[in-house]
C-alpha positions as CSV (number, residue, x, y, z in Angstrom):
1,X,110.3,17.8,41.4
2,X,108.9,18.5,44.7
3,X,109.8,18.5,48.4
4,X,107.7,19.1,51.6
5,X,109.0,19.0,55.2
6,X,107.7,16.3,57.0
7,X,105.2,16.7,60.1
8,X,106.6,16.1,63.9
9,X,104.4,12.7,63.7
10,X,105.3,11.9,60.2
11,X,109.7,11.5,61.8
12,X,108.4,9.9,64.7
13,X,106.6,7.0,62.7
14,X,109.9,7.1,60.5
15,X,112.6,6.5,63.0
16,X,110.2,4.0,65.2
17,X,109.7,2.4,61.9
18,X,114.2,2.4,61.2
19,X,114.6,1.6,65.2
20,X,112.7,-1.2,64.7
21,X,114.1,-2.5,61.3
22,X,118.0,-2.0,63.0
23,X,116.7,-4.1,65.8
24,X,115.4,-6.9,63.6
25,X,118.5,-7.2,62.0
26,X,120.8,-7.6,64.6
27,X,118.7,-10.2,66.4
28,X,118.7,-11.9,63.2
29,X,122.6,-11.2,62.6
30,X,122.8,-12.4,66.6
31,X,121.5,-15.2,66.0
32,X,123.3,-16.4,62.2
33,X,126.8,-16.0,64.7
34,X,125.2,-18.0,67.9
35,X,124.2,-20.5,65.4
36,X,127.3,-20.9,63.5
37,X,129.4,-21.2,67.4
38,X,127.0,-23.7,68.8
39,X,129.0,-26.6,68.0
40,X,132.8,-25.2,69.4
41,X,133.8,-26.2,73.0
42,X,136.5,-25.2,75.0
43,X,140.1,-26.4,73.4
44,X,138.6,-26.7,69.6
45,X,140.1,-24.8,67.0
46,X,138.1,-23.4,64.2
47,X,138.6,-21.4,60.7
48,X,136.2,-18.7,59.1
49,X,136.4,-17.7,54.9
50,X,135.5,-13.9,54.6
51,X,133.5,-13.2,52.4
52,X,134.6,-10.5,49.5
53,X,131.8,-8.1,51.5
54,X,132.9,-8.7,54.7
55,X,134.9,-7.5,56.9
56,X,137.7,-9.0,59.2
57,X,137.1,-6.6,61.9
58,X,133.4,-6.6,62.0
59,X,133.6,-10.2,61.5
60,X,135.6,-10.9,64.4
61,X,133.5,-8.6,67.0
62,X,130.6,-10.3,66.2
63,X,132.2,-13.8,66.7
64,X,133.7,-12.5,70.1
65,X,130.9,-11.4,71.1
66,X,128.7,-14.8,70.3
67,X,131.3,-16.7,72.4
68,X,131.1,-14.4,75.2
69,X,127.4,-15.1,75.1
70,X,128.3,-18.7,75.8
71,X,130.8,-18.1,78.6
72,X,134.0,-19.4,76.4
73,X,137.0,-16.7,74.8
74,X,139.0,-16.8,71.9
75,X,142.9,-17.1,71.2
76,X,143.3,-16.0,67.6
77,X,145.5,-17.3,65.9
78,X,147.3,-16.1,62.2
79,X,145.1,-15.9,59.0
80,X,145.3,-14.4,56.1
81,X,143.3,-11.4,54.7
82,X,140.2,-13.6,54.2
83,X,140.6,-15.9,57.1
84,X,140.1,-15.5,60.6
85,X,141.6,-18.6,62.9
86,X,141.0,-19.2,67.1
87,X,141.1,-21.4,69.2
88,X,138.5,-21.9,71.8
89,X,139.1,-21.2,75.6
90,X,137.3,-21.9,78.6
């Protein structure tokens, strides 16, 4: 085997390249929530089935924070482990 220390320029392209990719996949992961919250108004009550990857608390940030993005809140209601339940409020 064999190992070499990257150049100054060779980390820059690296991390611009990793910034880049991170960024790409939130817009795209931005995007899969705004797409799946497009269709609640205010007073609507809706259900989401976790996957066995995902993660309830990641889960729920990210569908938070696509509601926020279209003004309305959420009042969560009880799931169980591998479902997450709100209702939507104004």
């Amino acid at each position: 085997m064999k190992g070499r220390k990257l150049t100054a320029e060779e980390v820059e392209a690296l991390q611009t390249k990793q910034a880049r990719k991170a960024g790409t996949s939130r817009l795209v992961k931005q995007e899969l929530f705004d797409t799946l919250v497009a269709e609640f108004e205010a007073g609507e009550y809706g259900e989401i089935a976790l996957g066995v990857d995902e993660k309830k608390p990641t889960i729920k940030k990210n569908i938070v924070k696509a509601f926020e993005r279209r003004g309305l809140k959420l009042d969560w209601r009880r799931g169980s482990a591998t479902t997450l339940r709100f209702q939507v409020q104004a």
